[in-house]
Structure formats: structure tokens, C-alpha cells
C-alpha positions in Angstrom: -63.1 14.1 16.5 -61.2 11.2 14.9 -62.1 12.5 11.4 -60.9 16.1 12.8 -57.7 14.5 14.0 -57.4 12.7 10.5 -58.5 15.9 8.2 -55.3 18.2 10.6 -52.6 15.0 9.8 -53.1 15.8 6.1 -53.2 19.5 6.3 -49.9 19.4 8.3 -48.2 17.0 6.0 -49.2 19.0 3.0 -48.6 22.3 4.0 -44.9 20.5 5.1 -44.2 19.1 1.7 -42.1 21.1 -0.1 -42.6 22.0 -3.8 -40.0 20.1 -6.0 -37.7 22.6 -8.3 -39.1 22.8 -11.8 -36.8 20.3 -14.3 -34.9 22.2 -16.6 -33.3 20.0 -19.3 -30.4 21.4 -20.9 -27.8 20.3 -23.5 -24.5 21.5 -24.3 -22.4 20.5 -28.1 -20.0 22.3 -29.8 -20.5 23.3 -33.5 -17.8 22.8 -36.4 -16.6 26.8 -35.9 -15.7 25.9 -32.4 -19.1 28.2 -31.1 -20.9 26.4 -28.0 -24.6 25.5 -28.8 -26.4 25.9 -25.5 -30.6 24.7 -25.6 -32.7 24.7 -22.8 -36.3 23.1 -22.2 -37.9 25.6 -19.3 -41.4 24.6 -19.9 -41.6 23.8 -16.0 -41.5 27.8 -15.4 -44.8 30.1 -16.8 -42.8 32.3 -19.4 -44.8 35.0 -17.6 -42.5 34.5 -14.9 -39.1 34.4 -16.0 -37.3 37.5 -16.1 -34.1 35.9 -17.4 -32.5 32.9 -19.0 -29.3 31.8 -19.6 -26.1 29.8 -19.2 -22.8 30.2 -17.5 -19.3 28.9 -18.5 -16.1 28.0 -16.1 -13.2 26.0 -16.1 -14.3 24.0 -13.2 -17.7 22.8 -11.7 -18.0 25.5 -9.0 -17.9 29.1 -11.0 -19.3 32.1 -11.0 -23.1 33.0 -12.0 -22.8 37.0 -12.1 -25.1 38.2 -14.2 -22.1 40.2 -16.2 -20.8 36.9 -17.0 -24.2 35.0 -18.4 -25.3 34.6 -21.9 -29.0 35.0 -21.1 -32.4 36.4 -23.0 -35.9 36.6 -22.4 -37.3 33.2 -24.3 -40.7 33.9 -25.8 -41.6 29.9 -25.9 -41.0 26.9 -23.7 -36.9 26.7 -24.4 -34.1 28.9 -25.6 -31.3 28.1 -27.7 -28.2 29.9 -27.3 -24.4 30.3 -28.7 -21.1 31.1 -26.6 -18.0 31.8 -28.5 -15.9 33.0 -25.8 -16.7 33.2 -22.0 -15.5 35.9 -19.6 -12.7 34.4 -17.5 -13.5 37.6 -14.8 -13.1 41.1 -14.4 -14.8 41.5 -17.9 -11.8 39.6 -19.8 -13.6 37.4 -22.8 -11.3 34.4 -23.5 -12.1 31.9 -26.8 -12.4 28.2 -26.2 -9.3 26.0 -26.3 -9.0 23.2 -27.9 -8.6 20.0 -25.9 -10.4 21.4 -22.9 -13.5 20.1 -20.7 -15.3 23.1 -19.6 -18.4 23.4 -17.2 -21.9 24.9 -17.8 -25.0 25.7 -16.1 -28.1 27.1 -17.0 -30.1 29.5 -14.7 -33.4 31.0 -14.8 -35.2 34.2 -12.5 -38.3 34.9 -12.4 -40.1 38.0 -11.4 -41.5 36.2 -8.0 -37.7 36.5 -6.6 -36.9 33.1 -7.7 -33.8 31.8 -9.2 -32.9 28.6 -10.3 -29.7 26.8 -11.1 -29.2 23.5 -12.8 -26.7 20.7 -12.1 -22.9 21.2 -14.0 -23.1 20.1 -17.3 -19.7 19.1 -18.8 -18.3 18.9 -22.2 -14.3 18.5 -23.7 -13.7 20.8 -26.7 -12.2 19.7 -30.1 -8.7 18.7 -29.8 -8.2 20.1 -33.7 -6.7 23.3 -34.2 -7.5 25.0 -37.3 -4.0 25.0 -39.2 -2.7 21.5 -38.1 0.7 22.7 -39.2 4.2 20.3 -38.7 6.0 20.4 -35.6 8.6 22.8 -35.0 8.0 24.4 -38.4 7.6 28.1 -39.5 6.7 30.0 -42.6 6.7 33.4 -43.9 4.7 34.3 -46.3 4.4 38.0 -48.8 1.0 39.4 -48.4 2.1 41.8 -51.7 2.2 38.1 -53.8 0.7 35.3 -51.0 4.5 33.4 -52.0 6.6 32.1 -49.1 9.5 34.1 -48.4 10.9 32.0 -45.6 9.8 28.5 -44.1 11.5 26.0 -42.7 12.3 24.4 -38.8 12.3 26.2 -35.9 13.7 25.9 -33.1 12.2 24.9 -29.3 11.1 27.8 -27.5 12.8 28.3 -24.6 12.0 30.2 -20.9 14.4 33.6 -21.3 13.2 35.8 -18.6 10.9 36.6 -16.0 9.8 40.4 -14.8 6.7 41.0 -12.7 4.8 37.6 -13.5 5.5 38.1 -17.6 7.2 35.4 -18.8 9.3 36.2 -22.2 10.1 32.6 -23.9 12.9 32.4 -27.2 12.7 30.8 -30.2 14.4 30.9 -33.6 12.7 31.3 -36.8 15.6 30.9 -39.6 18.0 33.6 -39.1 15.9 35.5 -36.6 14.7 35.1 -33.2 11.8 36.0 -31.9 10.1 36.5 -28.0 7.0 35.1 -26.8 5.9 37.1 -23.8 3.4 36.2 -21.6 1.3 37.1 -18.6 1.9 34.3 -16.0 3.1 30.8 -17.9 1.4 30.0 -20.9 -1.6 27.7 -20.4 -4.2 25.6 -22.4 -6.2 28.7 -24.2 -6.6 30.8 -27.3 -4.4 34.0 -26.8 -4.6 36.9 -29.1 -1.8 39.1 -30.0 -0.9 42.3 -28.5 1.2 44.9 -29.5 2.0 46.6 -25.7 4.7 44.9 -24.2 3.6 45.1 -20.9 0.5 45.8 -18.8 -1.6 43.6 -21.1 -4.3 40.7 -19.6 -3.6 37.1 -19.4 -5.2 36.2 -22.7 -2.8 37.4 -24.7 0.2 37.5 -25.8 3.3 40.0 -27.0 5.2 38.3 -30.3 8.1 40.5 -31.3 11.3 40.3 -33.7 13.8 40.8 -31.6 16.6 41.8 -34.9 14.1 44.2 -36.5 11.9 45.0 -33.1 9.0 44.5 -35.7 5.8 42.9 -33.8 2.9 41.1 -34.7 -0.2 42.9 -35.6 -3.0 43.2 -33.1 -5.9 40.3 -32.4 -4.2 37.3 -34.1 -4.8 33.5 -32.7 -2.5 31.8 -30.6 -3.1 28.6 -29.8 -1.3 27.2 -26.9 -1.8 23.1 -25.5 -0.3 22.6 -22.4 1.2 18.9 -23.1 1.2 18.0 -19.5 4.8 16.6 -19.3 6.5 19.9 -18.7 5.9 21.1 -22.4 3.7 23.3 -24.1 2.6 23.8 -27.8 1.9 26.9 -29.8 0.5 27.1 -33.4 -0.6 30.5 -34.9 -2.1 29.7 -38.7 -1.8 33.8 -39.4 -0.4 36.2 -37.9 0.3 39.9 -39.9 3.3 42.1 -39.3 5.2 44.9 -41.1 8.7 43.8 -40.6 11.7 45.6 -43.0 13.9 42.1 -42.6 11.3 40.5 -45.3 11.3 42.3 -48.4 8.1 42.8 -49.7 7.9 44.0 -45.8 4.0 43.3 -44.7 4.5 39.9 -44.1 2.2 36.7 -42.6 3.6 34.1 -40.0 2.2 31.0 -40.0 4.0 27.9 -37.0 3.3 25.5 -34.6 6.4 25.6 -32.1 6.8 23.5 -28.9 8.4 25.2 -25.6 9.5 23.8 -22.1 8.1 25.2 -19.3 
């Protein structure tokens, strides 16, 4: 009876103890093109198992893991190396990494038993170099027809002009002309890509326009905005294309780093 007793002590305890999460290590470094190298070691989970694999990105600890925003694959060996060179900031809206700007990633894994598992937030700050490290307050124009500088000299700082239905339009004077920065919502620490709608456009990017010659930039060029955190902001743009009839050839490329006051 006592061994009985005994043999029922262990069963209960062991049938209690519950089965520890497989370890999923899991790094996270950024390569010289600014792309996010994601590696995983999964060789806790039977690769029969797993139905997915993959990583999420957010700007803070707790974000979300829908499946529409995970860069995932079936891995065919015991880890999986991955890149990310933009993240979807929601509703489908792919944003590039900023510079000077700690994001948060997490690697999941489900398997065909209904299981899914989540690692703890990995962390990691971006480069704080932008790719045209151009001087302060500074702009240049530049012929496309001969790649000679038509214009360059000192701008001027970008100033808040207007506000209609959450777009923010800010001033600032290159040479002789002025141009408009409009936004959606203030401008913020990420890489915003030219549009050439006025309104109705997403909060990654961002309408430039000539306001003498009503010339804009040319669709899908990098903006780079640094929020300074003392009430200014920064924004360098190493090329930006436009056909503007002020500039004579008239297909022109914009090249300056501005700062503005929010």
C-alpha cells in the first residue's frame, strides 16, 4: 500500500508538471543597406511541425503579430534567416526604417498541432547615418540634361504654414523660390516617400511642391525626417526628380537637408 501510495505521488506530480516552451534563440542586426537581418535557431520544434516562421516589427514592445504583418517562411532546417526592409505600420501601409530609431522584434512559430509560440521583445536602435549627410540648411539643384548644379546655396528654416484636416503644410525657401512640405499629421522620426496627390495620401509620405511654378516632386523619392526632440525636426532628401519650367534645362534633381520647428 505504501509503495502504491508512493508510485500515485509521482504520477500526480508528473502528469502536473508542465512542459517548458521550446527555446527559440533569435538575433536581430542591421546590415550596411539599412535591411534588418533576422536569424532564428528553432531546433526545439520538429520541422515536421511548424507550419510557419517568422518575425514581427513595431515601434514599441507590445505590437501586433497578424499574420499580414509577419515576414515568415517554412524553414527546411533547424533555423531560418530572414531580411526586413520596411515593416507594415498597419492597415497594409509599408514604412522604411528610420534612422536613429530603436525598434522591437519578435519571432513566432505555429505548428500544425495548434501551437504558437512567441519569443520575448528583442530590441535594436537603427543607424543614426543618413545616406547624403548633406550641410545644414543647405539646398542644391542640379540638371539631369548635364548632372551640373543650376542652383545651391542656404535655405531657409521650414516653418508650420497651415493646418486642414490633420495635413500639416510647412514653408521653406530654396533661393528665390519657396516651397511646401505637406504632411499627414506632424512630421515624425521616419523615411517618407514623395507623393504627387495633395491630399488623401497615408502618413508615410509626403507632398513637396513649388509653390511659384506649382511644379512637384516626382513620385517615391526619400525623405528623411529626425525628430530632434527639442521642438525641431530635420529633413534631408539626397534626390528628389521634378520637371519644373523655373530651371532651365527643366527636369531637374533636389538634393537638401532643412531643419523645421514644430
Amino acid at each position: 500500500m505504501k509503495y502504491l501510495l508512493l508510485s500515485l505521488t509521482f504520477l500526480i506530480l508528473f502528469s502536473c508538471t508542465k512542459k517548458k516552451d521550446p527555446i527559440i534563440d533569435f538575433t536581430v542586426t542591421q546590415n550596411s543597406a539599412g535591411v534588418m537581418v533576422l536569424n532564428a535557431n528553432i531546433s526545439g520544434i520538429s520541422a515536421k511541425k511548424i507550419n510557419f516562421c517568422g518575425f514581427t516589427c513595431g515601434l514599441s514592445e507590445i505590437h501586433s503579430t497578424d499574420l499580414n504583418q509577419v515576414v515568415s517562411s517554412i524553414p527546411n532546417s533547424n533555423s531560418i534567416t530572414l531580411t526586413m526592409s520596411n515593416y507594415n505600420y498597419g492597415n497594409g501601409n509599408y514604412v522604411d526604417f528610420s534612422p536613429n530609431t530603436t525598434y522591437y522584434f519578435t519571432c513566432i512559430v505555429g505548428t500544425s498541432d495548434g501551437k504558437f509560440y512567441r519569443t520575448k521583445v528583442k530590441s535594436l536602435l537603427t543607424d543614426s547615418n543618413i545616406p547624403c549627410n548633406l550641410n545644414n540648411n543647405t539646398y542644391t539643384v542640379v540638371s539631369q540634361a548635364n548632372s551640373s548644379p543650376i542652383e545651391n546655396g542656404a535655405s531657409t528654416i521650414a516653418y508650420l504654414s497651415a493646418t486642414s484636416n490633420s495635413y500639416k503644410t510647412y514653408n521653406v525657401q530654396f533661393g528665390q523660390y519657396q516651397f511646401k512640405f505637406t504632411f499627414y499629421g506632424q512630421p515624425s522620426s521616419q523615411i517618407y516617400t514623395t507623393t504627387t496627390s495633395s491630399t488623401g495620401f497615408a502618413s508615410n509620405r509626403v507632398y513637396i511642391k513649388n509653390t511659384f511654378s506649382s511644379a512637384t516632386l516626382d513620385n517615391n523619392a526619400n525623405l528623411y525626417v529626425t525628430n530632434n526632440l527639442d521642438g525641431t525636426f530635420t529633413m534631408e532628401m539626397c534626390e528628389g526628380n521634378a520637371d519644373d519650367w523655373v530651371y532651365s534645362p527643366s527636369y531637374v534633381t533636389y538634393s537638401f537637408k532643412v531643419n523645421g520647428n514644430y
